[in-house]
C-alpha positions in Angstrom: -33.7 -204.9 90.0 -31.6 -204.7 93.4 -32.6 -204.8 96.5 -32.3 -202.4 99.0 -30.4 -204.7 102.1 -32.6 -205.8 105.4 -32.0 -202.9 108.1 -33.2 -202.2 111.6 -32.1 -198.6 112.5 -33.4 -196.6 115.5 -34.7 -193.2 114.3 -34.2 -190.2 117.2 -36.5 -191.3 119.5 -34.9 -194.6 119.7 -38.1 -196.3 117.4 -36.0 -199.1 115.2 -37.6 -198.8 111.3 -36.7 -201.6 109.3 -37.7 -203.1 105.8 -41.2 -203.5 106.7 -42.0 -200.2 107.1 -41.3 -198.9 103.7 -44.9 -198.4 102.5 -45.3 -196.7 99.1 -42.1 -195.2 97.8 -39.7 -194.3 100.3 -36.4 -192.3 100.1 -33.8 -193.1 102.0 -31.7 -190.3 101.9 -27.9 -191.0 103.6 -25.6 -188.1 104.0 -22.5 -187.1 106.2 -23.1 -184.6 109.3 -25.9 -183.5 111.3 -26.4 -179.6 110.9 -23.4 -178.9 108.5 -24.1 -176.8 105.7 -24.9 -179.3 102.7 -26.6 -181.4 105.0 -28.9 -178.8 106.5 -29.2 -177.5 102.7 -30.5 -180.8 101.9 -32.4 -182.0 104.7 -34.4 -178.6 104.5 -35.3 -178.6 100.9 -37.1 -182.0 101.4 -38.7 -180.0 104.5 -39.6 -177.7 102.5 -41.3 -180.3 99.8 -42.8 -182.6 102.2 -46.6 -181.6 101.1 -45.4 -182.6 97.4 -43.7 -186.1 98.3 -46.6 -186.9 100.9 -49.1 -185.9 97.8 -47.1 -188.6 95.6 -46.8 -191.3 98.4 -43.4 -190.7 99.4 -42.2 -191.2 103.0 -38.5 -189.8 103.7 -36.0 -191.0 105.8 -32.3 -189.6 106.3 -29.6 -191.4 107.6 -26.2 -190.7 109.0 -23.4 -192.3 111.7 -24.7 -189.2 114.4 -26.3 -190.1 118.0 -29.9 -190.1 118.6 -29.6 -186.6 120.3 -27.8 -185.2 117.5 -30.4 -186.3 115.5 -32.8 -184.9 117.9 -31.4 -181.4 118.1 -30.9 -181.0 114.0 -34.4 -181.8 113.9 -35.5 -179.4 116.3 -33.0 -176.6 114.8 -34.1 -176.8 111.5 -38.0 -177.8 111.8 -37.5 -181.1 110.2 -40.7 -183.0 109.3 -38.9 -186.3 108.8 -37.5 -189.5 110.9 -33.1 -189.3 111.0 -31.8 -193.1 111.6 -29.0 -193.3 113.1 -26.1 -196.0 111.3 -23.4 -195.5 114.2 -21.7 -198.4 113.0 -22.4 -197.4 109.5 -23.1 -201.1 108.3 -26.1 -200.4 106.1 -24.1 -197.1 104.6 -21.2 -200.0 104.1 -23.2 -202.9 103.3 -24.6 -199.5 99.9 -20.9 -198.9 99.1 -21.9 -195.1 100.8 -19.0 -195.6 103.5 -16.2 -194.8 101.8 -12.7 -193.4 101.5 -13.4 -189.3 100.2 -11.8 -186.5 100.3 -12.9 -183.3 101.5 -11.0 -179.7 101.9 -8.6 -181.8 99.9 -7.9 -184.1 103.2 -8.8 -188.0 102.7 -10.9 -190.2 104.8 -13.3 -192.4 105.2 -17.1 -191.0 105.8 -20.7 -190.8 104.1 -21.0 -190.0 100.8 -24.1 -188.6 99.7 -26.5 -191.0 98.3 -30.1 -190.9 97.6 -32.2 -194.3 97.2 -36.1 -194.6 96.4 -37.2 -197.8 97.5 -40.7 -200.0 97.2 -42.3 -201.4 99.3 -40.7 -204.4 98.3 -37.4 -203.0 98.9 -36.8 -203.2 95.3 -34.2 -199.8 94.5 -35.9 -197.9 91.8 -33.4 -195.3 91.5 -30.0 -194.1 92.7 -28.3 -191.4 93.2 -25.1 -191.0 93.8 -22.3 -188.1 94.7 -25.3 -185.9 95.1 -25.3 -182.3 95.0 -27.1 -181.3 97.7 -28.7 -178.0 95.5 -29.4 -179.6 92.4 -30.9 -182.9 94.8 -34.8 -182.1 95.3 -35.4 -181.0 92.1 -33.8 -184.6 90.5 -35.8 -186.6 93.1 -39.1 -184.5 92.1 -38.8 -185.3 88.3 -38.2 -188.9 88.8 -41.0 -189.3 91.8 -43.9 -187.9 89.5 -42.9 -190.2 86.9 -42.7 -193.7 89.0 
């Protein structure tokens, strides 16, 4: 089984999360841009499911390469329920093979692509997703979460 790599990221209000605070199962959700419209599509249909995940042990965390305060304000915009870590330097999303060359609107460069982990506490990777849909995304993670 892989291992999910050590980390220390801040989350919005500048509180660094690391390895040792995955309790449980934990998704660790990266993605590409604060409050565009995938990302916000994703970010609040795990909003939207937190009662479910917290009922089967799952803490959520997103990440992407925005500030603090962009964190800060898609949090507020869209009523998330959930700590954003910030990877500004994007060595965890790099260190995942997540940071990568992509193309979108048919342009090519390098970015976030969206990837889904569920980790243990042992930061053992039970699952991966990657090239997610954002859609078709909470309804893949629910399946797999009430079988683990």
């Amino acid at each position: 089984m892989d291992k999910f790599p050590e980390f220390a990221l801040e989350n919005q209000d500048g509180v660094t999360v690391s390895n040792e605070d995955l309790k449980g199962k934990t998704v660790i959700y990266f993605y590409p841009k604060d409050n565009t419209p995938g990302c916000t599509t994703q970010a609040c249909d795990l909003r939207d499911n937190m009662d479910l995940l917290n009922d089967l042990g799952v803490t959520v965390y997103g990440v992407s390469g925005d500030s603090k305060k962009k964190h800060q304000n898609f949090i507020e915009k869209q009523g998330l329920n959930f700590d954003l870590l910030v990877d500004d330097d994007f060595k965890l999303a790099e260190s995942l093979d997540v940071y990568r060359m992509k193309k979108v609107f048919g342009k090519e460069s390098k970015g976030i692509v969206r990837t889904t982990f569920v980790v243990d506490e042992n930061s053992n990777i039970l699952k991966r997703y990657d090239n997610v849909k954002a859609k078709e995304h909470m309804d893949s993670l629910k399946e797999f979460l009430q079988e683990v």
